[in-house]
Z-matrix of the N, CA and C atoms (Angstrom, degrees):
N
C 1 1.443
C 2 1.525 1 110.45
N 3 1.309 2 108.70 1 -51.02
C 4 1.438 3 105.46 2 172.67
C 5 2.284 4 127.49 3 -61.41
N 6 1.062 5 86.77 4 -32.91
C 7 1.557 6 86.42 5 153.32
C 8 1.403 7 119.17 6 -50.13
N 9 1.498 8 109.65 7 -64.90
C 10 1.558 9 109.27 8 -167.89
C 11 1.679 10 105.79 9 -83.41
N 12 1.121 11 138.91 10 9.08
C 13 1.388 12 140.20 11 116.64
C 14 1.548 13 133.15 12 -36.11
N 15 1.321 14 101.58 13 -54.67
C 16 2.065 15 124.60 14 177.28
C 17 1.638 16 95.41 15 -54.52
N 18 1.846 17 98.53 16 -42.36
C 19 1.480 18 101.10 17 -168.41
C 20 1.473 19 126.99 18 -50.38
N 21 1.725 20 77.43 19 -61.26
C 22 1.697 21 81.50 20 -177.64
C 23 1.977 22 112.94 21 -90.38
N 24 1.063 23 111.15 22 35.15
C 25 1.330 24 119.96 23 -177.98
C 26 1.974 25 95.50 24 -120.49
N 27 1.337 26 118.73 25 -41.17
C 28 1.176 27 118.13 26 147.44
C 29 1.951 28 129.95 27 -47.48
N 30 1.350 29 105.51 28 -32.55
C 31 1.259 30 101.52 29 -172.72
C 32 1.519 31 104.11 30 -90.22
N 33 1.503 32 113.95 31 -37.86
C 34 1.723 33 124.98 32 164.85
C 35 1.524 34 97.72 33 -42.55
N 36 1.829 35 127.47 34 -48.51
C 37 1.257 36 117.35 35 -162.20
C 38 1.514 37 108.30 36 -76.84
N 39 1.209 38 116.05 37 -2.58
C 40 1.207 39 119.33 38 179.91
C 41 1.202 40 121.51 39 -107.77
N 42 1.368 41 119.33 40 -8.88
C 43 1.422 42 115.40 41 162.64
C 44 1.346 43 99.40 42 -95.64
N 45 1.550 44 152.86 43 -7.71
C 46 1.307 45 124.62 44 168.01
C 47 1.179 46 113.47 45 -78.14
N 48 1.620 47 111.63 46 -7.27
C 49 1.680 48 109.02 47 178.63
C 50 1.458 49 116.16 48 -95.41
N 51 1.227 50 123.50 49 1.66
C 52 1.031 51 135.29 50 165.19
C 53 1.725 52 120.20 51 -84.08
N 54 1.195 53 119.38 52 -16.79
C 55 1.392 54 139.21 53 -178.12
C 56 1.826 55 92.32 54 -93.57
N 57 1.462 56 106.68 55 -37.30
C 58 1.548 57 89.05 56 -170.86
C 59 1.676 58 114.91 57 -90.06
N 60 1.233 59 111.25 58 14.37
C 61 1.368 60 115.58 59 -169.82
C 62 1.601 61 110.84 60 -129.57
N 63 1.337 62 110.60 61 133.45
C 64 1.381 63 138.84 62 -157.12
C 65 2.051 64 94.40 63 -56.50
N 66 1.315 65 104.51 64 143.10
C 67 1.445 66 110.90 65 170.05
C 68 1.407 67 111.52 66 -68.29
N 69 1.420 68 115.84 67 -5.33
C 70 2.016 69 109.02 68 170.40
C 71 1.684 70 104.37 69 -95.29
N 72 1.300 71 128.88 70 32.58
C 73 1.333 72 152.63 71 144.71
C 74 1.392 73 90.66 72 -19.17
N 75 1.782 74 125.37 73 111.56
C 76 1.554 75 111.20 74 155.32
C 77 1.541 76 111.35 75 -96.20
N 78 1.205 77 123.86 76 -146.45
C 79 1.517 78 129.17 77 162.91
C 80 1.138 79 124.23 78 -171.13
N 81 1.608 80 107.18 79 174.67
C 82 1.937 81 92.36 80 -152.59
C 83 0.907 82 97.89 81 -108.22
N 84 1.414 83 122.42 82 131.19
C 85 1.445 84 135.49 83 -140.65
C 86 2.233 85 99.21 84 -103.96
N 87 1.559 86 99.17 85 0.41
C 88 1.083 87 103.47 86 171.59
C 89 1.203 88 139.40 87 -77.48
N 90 1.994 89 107.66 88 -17.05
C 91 1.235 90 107.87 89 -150.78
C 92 2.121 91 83.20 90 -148.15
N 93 1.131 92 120.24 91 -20.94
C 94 1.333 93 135.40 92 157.93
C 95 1.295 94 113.81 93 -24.81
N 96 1.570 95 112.69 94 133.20
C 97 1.454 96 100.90 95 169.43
C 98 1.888 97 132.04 96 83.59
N 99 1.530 98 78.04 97 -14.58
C 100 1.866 99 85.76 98 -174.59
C 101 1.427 100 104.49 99 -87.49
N 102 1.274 101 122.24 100 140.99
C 103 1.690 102 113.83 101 -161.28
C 104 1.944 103 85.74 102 -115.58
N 105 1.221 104 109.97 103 11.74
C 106 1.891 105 91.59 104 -161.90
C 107 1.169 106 136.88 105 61.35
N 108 1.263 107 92.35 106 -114.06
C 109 1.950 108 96.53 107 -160.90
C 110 1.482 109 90.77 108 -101.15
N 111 1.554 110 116.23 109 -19.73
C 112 1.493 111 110.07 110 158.70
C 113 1.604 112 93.54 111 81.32
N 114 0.844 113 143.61 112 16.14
C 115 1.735 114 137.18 113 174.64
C 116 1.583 115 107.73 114 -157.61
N 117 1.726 116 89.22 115 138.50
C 118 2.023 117 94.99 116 178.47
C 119 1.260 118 92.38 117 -53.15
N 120 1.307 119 135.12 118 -80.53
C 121 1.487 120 127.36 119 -164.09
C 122 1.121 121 124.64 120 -11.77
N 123 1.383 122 92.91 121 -88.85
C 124 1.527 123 109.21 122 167.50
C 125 1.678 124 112.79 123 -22.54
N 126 1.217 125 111.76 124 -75.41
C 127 1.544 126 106.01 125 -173.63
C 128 1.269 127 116.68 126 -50.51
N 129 1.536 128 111.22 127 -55.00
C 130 1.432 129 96.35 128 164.72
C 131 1.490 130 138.56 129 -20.60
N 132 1.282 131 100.25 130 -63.32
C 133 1.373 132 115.28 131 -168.75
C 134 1.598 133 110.58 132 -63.46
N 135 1.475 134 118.08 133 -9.39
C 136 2.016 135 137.64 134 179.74
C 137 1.861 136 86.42 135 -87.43
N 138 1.357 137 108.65 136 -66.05
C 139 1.487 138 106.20 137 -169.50
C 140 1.616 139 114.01 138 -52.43
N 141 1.642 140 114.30 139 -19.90
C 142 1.258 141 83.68 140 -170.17
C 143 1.390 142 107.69 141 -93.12
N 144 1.478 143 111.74 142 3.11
C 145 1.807 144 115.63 143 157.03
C 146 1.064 145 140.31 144 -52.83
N 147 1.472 146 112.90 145 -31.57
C 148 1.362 147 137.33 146 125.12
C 149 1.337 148 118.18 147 32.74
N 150 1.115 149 138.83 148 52.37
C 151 2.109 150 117.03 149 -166.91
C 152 1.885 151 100.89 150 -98.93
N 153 1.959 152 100.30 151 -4.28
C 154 1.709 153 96.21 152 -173.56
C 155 1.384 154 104.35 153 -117.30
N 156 1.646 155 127.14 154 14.33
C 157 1.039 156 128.26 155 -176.83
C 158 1.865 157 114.02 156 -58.64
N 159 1.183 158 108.58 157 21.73
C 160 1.887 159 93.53 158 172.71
C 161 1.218 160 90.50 159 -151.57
N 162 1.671 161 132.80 160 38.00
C 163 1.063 162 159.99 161 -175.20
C 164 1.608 163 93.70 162 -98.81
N 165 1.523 164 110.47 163 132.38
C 166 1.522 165 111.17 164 178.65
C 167 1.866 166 111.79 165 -63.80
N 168 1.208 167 108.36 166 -53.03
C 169 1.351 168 125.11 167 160.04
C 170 1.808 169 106.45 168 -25.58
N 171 0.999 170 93.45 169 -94.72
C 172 2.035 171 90.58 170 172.61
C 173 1.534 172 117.72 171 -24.04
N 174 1.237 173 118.72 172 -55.96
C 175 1.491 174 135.95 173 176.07
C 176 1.277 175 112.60 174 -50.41
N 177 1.120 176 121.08 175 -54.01
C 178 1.475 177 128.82 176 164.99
C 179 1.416 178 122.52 177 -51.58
N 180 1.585 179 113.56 178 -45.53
C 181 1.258 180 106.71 179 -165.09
C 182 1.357 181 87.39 180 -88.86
N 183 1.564 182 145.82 181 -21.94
C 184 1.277 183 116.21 182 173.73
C 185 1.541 184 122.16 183 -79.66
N 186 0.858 185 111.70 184 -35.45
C 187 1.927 186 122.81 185 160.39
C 188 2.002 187 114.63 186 -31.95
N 189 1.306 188 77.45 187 -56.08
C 190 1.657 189 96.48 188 -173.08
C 191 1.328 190 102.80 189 -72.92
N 192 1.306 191 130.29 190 -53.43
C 193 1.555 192 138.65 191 -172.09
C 194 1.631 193 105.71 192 -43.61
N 195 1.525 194 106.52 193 -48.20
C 196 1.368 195 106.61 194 -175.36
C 197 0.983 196 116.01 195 -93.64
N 198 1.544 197 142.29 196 -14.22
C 199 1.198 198 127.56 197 155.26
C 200 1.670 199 134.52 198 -62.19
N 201 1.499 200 98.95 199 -171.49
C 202 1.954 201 96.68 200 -159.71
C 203 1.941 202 97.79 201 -67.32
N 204 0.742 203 149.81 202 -103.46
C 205 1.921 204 152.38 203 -171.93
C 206 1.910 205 79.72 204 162.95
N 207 1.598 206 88.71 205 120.95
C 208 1.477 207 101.70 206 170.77
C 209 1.635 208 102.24 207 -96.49
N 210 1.150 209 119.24 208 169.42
C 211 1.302 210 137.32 209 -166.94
C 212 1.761 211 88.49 210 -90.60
N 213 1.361 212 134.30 211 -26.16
C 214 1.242 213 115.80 212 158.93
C 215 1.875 214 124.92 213 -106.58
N 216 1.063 215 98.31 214 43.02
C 217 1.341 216 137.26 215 172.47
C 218 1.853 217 104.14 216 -39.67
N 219 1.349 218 144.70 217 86.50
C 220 0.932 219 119.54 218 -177.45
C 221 1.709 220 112.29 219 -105.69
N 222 1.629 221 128.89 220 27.92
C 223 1.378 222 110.81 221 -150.57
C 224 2.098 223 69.15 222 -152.45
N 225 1.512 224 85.70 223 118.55
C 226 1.814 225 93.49 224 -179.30
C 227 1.672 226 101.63 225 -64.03
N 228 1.336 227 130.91 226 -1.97
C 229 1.996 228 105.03 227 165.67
C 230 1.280 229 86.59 228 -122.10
N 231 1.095 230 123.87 229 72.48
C 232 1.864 231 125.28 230 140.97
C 233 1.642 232 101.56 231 -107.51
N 234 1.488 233 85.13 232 116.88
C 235 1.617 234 104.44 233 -174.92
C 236 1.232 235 124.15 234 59.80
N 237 1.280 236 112.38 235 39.48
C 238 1.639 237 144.48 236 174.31
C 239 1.977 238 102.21 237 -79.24
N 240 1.307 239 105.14 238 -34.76
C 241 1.707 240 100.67 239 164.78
C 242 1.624 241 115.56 240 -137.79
N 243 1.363 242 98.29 241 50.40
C 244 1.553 243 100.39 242 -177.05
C 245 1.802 244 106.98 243 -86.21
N 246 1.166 245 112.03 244 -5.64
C 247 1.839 246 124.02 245 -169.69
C 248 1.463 247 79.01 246 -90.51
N 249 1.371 248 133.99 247 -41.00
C 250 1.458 249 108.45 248 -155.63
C 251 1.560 250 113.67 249 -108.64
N 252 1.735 251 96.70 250 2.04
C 253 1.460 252 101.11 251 173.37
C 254 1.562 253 119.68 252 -81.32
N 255 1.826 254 85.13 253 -26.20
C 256 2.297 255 103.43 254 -172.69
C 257 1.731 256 83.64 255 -73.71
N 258 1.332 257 132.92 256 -41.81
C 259 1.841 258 122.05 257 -159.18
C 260 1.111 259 93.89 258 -63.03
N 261 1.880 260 134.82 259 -35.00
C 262 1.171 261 109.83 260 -174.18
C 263 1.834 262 126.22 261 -87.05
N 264 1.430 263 92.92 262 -18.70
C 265 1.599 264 101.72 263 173.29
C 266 1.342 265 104.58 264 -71.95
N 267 1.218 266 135.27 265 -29.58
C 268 1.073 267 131.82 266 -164.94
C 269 1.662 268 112.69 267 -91.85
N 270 1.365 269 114.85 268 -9.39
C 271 1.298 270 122.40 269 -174.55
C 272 2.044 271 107.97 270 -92.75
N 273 1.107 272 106.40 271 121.21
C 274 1.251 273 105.91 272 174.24
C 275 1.740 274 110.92 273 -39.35
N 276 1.570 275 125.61 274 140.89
C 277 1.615 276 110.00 275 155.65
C 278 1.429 277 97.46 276 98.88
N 279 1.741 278 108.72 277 -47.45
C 280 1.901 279 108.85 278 -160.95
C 281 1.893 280 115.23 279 -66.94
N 282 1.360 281 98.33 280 -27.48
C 283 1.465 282 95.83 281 174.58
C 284 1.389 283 119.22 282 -70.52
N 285 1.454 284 117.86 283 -21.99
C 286 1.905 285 98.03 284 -165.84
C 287 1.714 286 76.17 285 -102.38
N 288 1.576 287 143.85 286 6.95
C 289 1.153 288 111.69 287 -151.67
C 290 1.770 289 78.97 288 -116.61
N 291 1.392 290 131.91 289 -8.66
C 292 1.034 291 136.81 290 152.14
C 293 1.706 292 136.15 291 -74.71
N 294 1.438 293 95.52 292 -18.90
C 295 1.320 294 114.29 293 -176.96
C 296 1.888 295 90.05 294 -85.49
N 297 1.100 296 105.69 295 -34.28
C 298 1.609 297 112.96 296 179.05
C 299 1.384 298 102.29 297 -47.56
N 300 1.211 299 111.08 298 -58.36
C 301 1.983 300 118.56 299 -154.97
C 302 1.542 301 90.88 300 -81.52
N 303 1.686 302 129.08 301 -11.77
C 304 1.269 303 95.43 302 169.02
C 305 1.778 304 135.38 303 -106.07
N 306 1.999 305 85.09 304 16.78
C 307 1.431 306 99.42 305 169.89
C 308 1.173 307 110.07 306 -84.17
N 309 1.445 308 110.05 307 7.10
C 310 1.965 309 91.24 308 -158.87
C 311 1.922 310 91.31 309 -91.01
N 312 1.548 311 85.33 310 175.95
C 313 1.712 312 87.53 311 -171.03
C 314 1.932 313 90.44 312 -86.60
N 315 1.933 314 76.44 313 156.05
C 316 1.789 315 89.97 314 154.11
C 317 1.260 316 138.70 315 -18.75
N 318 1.420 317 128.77 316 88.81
C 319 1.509 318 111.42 317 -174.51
C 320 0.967 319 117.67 318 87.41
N 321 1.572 320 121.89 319 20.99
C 322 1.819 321 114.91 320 171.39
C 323 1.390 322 87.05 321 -105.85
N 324 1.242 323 126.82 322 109.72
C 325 1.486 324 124.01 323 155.66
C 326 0.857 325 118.35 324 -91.81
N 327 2.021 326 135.95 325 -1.05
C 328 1.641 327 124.51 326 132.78
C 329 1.267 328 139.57 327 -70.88
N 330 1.684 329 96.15 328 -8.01
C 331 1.989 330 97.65 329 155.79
C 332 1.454 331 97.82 330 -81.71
N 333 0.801 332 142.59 331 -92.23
C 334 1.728 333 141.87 332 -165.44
C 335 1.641 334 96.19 333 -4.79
N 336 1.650 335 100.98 334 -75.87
C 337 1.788 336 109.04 335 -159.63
C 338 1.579 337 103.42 336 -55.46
N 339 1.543 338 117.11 337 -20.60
C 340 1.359 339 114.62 338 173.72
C 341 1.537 340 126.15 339 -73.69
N 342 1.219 341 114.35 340 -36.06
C 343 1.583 342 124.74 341 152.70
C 344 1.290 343 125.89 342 -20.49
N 345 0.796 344 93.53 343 -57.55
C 346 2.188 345 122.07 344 177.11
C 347 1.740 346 104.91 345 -71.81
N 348 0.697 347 130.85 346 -45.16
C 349 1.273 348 140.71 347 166.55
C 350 1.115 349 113.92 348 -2.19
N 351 1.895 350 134.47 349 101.19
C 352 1.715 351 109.39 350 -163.42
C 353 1.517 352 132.07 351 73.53
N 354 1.533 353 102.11 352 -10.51
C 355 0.881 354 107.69 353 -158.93
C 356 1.956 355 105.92 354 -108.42
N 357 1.398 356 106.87 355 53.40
C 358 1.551 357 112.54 356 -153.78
C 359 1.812 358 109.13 357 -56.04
N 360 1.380 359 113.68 358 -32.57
C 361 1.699 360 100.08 359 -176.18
C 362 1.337 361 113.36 360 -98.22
N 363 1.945 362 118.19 361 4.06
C 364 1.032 363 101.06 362 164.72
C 365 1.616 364 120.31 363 -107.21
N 366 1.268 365 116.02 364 22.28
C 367 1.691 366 116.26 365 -159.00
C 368 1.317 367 71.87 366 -106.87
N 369 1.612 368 165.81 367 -68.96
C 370 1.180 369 128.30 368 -169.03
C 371 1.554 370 141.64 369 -53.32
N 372 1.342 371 105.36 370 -29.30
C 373 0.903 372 129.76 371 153.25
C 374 1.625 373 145.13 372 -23.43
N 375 1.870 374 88.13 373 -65.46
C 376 1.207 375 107.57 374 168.39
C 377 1.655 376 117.06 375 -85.13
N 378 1.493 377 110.98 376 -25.14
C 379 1.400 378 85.92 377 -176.78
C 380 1.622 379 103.68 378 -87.76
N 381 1.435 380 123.96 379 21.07
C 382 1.614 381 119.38 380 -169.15
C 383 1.854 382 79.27 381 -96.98
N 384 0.927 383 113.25 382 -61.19
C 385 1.331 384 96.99 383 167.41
C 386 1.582 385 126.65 384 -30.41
N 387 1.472 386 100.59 385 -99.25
C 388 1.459 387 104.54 386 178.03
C 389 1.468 388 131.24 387 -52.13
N 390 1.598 389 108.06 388 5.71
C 391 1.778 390 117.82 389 154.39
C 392 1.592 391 106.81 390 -79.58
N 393 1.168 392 122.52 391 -35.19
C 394 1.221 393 154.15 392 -169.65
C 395 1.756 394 100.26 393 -51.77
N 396 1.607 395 88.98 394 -90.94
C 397 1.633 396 86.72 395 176.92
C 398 1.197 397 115.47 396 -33.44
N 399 1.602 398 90.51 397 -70.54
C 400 2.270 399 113.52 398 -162.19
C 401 1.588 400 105.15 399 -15.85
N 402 1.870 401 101.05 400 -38.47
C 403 1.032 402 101.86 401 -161.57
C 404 2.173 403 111.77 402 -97.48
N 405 1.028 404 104.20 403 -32.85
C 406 1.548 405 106.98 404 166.75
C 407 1.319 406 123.29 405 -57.98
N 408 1.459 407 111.82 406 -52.99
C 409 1.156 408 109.42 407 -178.16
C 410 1.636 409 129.84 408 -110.25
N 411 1.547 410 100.83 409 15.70
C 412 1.748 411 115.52 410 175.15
C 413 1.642 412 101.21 411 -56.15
N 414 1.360 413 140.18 412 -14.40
C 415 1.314 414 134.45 413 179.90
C 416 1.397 415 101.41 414 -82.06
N 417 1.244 416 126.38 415 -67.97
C 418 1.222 417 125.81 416 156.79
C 419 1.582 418 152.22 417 -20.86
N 420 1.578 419 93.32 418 -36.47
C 421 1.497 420 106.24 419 -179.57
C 422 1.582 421 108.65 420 -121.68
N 423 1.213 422 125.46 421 -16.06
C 424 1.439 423 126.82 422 169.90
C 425 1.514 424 117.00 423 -54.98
């Protein structure tokens, strides 16, 4: 439970860093765009490998991952999944149905996949995200 707390306390940390950083925001075209394992499941099943997930380090890189990439940007996944964090804010339904998967407890990856449920334009969405992280910041939080 406390992971998927870090989580969405990571993604809160990443939208205040997105408020603090200038709209000429570039991004690193190295690590951009990669969706991962591309499925809630899937990611799930990386997060619950997790043994540093309430690790400040983890927190950061998920905070940072989803925010905009400031021009003093010093950590190569800052804003490494900020494209797939705006598809879900921006998608009708995807915020409370994401806010869903981050009530679920530790290690239920049939609450997560249940979230999505019906939920056809936001289950790509979300797992482009949460392939996203699993995959940026699994060094970090493993």
């Amino acid at each position: 439970m406390r992971s998927m707390h870090r989580f969405a306390s990571g993604l809160l940390f990443g939208a205040l860093v997105v408020a603090g950083c200038s709209s000429s925001s570039t991004t690193n075209p190295g690590i951009i765009g990669s969706d991962g394992v591309n499925d809630v499941n899937k990611a799930c099943v990386i997060r619950n490998g997790w043994t540093q997930s309430n690790s400040s380090a983890c927190a950061r890189c998920i905070g940072l991952s989803t925010s905009g990439r400031c021009p003093c940007a010093s950590m190569d996944y800052e804003g490494a999944c900020h494209a797939q964090e705006t598809a879900i804010a921006n998608e009708d339904g995807c915020v409370n149905a994401h806010s869903c998967e981050t009530s679920c407890k530790q290690g239920d990856c049939a609450c997560v996949d249940a979230c999505y449920t019906g939920k056809d334009a936001c289950r790509p969405k979300a797992a482009a995200l949460d392939g996203c992280l699993a995959e940026v910041c699994d060094q970090y939080c493993k």
